[in-house]
DOBAMAR-932092 format. One line per 3 residues: their letters; for each residue x, y, z of N, C-alpha, C, CB. Coordinates in nm, 3 decimals, always signed. Glycine has a CB too. Layout:
# DOBAMAR-932092
A) X:Y:Z:X:Y:Z:X:Y:Z:X:Y:Z; ... .
This chain:
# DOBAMAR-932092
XXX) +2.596:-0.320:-1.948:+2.623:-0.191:-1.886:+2.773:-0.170:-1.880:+2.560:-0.184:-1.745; +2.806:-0.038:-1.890:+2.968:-0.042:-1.877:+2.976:+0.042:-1.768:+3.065:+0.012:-2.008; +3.114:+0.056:-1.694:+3.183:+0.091:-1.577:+3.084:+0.272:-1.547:+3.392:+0.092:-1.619 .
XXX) +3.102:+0.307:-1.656:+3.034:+0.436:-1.617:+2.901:+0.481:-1.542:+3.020:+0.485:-1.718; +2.805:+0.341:-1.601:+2.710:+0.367:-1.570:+2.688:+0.345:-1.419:+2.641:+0.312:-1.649; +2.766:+0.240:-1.359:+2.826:+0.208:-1.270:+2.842:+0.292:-1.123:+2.922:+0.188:-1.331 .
XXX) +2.948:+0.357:-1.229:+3.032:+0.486:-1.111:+2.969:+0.552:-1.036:+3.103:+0.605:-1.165; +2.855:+0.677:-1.081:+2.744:+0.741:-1.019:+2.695:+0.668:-0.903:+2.638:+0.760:-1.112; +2.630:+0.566:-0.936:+2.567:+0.432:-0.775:+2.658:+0.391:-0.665:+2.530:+0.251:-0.830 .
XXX) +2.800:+0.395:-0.707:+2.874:+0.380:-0.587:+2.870:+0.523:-0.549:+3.022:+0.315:-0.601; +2.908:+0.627:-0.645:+2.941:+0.723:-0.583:+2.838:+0.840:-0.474:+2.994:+0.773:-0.688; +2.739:+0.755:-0.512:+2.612:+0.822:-0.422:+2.603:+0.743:-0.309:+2.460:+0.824:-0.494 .
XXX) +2.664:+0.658:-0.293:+2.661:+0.538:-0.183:+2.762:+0.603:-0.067:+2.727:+0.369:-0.252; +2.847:+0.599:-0.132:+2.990:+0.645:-0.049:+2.950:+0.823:+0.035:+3.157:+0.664:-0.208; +2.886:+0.877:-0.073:+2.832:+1.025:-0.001:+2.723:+0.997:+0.100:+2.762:+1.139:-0.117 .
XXX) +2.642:+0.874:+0.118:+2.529:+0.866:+0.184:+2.587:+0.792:+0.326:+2.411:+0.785:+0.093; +2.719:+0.710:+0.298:+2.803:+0.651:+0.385:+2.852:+0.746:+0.465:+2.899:+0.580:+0.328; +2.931:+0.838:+0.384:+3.004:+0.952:+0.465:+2.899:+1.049:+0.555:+3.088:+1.052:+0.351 .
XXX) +2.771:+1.088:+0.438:+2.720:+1.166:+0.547:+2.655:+1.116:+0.679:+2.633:+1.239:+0.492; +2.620:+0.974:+0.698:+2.591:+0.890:+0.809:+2.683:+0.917:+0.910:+2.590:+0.751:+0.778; +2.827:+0.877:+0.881:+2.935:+0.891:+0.952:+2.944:+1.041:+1.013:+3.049:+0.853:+0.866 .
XXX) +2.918:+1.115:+0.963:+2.953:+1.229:+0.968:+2.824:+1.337:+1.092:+2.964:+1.265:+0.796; +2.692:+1.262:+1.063:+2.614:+1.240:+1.164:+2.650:+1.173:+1.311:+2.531:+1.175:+1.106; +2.657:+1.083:+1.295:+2.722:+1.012:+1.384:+2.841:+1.081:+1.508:+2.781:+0.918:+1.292 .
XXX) +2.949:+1.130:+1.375:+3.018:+1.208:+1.447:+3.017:+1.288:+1.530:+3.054:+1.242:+1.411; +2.904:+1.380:+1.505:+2.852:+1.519:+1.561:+2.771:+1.492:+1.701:+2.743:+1.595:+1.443; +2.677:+1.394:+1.645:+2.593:+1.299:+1.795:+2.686:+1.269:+1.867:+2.507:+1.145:+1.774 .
XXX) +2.812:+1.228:+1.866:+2.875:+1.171:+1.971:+2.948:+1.313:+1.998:+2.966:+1.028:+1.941; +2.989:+1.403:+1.962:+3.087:+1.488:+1.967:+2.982:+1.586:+2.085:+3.143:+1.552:+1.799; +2.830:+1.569:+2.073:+2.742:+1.642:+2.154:+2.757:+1.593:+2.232:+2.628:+1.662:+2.139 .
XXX) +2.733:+1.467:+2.266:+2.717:+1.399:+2.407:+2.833:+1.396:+2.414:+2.646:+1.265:+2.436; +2.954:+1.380:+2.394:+3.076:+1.416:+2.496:+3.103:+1.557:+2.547:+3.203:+1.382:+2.431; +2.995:+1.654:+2.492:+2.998:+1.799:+2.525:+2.922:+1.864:+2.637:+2.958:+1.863:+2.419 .
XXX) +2.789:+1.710:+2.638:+2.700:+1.719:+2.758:+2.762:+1.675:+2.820:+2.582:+1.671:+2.773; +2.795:+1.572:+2.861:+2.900:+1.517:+2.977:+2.982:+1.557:+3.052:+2.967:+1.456:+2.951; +3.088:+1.669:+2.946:+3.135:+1.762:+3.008:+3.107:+1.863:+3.113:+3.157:+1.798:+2.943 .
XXX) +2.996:+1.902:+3.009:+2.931:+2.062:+3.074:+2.831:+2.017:+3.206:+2.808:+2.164:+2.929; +2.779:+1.854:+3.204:+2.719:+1.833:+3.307:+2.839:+1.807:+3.449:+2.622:+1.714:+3.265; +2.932:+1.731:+3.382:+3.018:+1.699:+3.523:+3.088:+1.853:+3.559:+3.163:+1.557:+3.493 .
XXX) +3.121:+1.906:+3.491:+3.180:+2.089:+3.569:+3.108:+2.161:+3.646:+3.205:+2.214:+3.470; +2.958:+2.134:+3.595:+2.840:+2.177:+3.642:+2.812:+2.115:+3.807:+2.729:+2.130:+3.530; +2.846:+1.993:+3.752:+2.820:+1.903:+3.904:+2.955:+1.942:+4.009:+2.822:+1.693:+3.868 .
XXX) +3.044:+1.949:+3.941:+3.208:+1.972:+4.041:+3.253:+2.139:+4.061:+3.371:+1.888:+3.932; +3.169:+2.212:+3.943:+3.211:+2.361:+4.000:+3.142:+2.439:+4.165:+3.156:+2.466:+3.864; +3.094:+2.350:+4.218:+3.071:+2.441:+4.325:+3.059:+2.315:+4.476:+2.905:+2.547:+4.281 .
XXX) +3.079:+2.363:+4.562:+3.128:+2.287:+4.738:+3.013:+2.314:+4.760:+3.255:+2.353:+4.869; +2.852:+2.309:+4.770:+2.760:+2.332:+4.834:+2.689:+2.178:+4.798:+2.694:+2.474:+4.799; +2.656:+2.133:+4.950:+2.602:+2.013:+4.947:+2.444:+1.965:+4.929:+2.644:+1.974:+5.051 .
XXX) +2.400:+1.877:+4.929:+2.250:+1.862:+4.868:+2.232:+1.812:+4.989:+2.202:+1.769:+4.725; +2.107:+1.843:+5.051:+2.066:+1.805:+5.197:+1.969:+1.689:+5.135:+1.983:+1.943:+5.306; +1.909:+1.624:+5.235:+1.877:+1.459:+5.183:+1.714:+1.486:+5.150:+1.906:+1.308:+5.333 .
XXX) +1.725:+1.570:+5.168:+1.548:+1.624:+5.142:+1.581:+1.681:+4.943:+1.484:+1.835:+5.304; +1.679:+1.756:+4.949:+1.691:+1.769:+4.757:+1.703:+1.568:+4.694:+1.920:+1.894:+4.696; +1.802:+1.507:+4.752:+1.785:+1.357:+4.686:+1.599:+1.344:+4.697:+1.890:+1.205:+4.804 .
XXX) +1.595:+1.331:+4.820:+1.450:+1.257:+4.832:+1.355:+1.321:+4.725:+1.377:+1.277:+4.991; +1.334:+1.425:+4.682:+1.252:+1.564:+4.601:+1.324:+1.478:+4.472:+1.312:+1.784:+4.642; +1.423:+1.434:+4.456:+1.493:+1.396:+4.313:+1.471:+1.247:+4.289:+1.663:+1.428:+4.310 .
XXX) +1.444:+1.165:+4.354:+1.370:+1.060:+4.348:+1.206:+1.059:+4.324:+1.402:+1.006:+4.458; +1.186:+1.133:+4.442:+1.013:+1.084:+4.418:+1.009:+1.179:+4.240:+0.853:+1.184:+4.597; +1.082:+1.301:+4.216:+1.023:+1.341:+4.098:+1.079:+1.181:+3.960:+1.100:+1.537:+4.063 .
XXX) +1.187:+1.172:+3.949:+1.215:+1.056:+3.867:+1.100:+0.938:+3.861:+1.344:+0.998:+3.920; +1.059:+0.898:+3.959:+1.003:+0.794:+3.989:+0.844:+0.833:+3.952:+1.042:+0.754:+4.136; +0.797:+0.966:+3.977:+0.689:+1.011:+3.949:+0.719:+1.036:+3.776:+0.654:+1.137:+4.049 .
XXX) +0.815:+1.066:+3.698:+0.766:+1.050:+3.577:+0.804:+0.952:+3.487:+0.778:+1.145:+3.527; +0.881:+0.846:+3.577:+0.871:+0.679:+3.514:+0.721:+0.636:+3.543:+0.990:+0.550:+3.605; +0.660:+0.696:+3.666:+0.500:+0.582:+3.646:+0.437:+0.652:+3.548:+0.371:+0.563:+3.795 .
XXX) +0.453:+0.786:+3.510:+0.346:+0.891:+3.408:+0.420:+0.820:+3.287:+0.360:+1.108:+3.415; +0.508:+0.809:+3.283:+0.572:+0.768:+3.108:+0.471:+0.620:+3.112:+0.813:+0.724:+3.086; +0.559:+0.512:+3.207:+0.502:+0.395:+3.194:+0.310:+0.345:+3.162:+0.555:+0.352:+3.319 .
XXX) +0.249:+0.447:+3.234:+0.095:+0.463:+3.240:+0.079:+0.533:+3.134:+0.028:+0.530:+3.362; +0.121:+0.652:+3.054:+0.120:+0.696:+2.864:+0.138:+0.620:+2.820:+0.206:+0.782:+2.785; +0.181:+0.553:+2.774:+0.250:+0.421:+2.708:+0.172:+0.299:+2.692:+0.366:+0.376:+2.787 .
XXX) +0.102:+0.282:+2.827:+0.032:+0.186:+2.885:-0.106:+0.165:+2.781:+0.001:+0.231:+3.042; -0.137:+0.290:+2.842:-0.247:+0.359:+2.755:-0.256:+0.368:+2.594:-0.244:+0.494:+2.795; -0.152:+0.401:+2.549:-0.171:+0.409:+2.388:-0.112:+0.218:+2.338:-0.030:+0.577:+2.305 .
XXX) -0.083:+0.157:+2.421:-0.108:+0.004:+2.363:-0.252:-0.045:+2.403:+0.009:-0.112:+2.429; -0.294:+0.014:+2.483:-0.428:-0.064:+2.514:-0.486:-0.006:+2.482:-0.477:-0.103:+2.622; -0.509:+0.072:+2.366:-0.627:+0.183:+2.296:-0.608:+0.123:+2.140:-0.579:+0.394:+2.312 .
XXX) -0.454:+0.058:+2.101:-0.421:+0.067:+2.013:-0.493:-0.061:+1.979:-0.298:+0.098:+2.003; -0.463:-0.141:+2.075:-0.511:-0.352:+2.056:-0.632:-0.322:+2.042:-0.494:-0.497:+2.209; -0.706:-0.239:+2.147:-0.888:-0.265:+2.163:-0.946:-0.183:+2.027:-0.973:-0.175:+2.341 .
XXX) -0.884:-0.116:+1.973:-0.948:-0.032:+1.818:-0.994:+0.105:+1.832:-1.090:-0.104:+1.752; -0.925:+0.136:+1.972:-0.971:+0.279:+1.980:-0.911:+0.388:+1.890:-0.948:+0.322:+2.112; -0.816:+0.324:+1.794:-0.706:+0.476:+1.718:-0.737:+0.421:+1.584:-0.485:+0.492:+1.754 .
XXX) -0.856:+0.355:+1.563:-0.929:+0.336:+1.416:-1.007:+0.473:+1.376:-1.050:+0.203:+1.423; -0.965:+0.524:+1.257:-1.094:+0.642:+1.198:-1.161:+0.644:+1.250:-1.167:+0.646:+1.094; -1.242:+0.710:+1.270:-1.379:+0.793:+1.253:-1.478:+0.728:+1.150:-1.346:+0.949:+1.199 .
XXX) -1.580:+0.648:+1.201:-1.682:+0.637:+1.081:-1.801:+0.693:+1.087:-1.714:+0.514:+1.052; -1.869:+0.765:+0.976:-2.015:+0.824:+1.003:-2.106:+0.764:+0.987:-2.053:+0.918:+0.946; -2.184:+0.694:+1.082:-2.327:+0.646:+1.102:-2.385:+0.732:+1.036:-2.386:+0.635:+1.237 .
XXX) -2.455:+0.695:+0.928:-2.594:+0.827:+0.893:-2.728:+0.779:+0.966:-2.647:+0.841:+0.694; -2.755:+0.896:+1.025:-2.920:+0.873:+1.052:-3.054:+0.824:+0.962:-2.962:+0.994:+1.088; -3.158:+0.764:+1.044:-3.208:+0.692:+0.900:-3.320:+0.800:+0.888:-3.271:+0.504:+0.903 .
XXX) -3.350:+0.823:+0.767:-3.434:+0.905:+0.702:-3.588:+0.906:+0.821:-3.456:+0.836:+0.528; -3.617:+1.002:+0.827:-3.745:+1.010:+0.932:-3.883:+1.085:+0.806:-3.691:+1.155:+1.110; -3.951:+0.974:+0.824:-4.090:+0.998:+0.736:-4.159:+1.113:+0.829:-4.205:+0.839:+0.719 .
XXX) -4.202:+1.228:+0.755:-4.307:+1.304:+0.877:-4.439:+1.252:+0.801:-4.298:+1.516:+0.897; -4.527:+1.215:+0.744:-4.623:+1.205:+0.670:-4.699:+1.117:+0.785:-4.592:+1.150:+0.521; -4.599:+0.963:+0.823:-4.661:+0.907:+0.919:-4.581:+0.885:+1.050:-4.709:+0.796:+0.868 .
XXX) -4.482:+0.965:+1.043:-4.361:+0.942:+1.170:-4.324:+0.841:+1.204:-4.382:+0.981:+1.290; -4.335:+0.771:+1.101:-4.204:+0.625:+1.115:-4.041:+0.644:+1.020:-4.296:+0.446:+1.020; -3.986:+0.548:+1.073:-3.864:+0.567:+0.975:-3.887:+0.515:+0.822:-3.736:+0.486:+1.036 .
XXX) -3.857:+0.520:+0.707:-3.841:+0.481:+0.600:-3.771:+0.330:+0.535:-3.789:+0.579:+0.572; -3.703:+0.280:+0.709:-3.621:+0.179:+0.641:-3.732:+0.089:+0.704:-3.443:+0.158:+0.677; -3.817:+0.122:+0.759:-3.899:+0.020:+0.830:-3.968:-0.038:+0.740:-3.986:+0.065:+0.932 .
């Protein structure tokens, strides 16, 4: 093989490198944008949270760590026991009317 054939494979490498990076970039460039907009959000205004908004902000957190944890729970223990296997069709067994027994009998 000579250098040419070469060139193309790095050079698709380096574009797949850059565009990673370049991902990357943007993800972080968001979350330093949430951060922002959350802490101004949190510091633009003097009105205080009475202990009844914390308490309401706990039990809700805590109420959807046990709902996540119990979803979760659930789709491993459906997954081990064989509950998220296909669908299989049982066929019914042929019914004789002549003498009303089954056929496989």
């Amino acid at each position: 093989m000579n250098s040419t054939d070469e060139q193309p494979a790095s050079s698709l490498s380096q574009g797949s490198n850059l565009a990673r990076w370049l991902v990357i970039a943007v993800l972080c460039a968001m979350l330093v944008a949430a951060c922002v907009l959350g802490y101004l959000g949190w510091t633009s205004t003097d009105t205080s949270v009475p202990a009844s908004g914390y308490a309401a902000l706990v039990l809700g957190v805590v109420f959807s760590l046990v709902v996540g944890v119990g979803l979760m729970a659930l789709v491993f223990y459906s997954s081990r026991k064989g509950y998220d296997e296909p669908a299989v069709l049982i066929q019914e067994p042929e019914h004789d009317p002549e003498n009303g027994s089954d056929q496989a009998r």
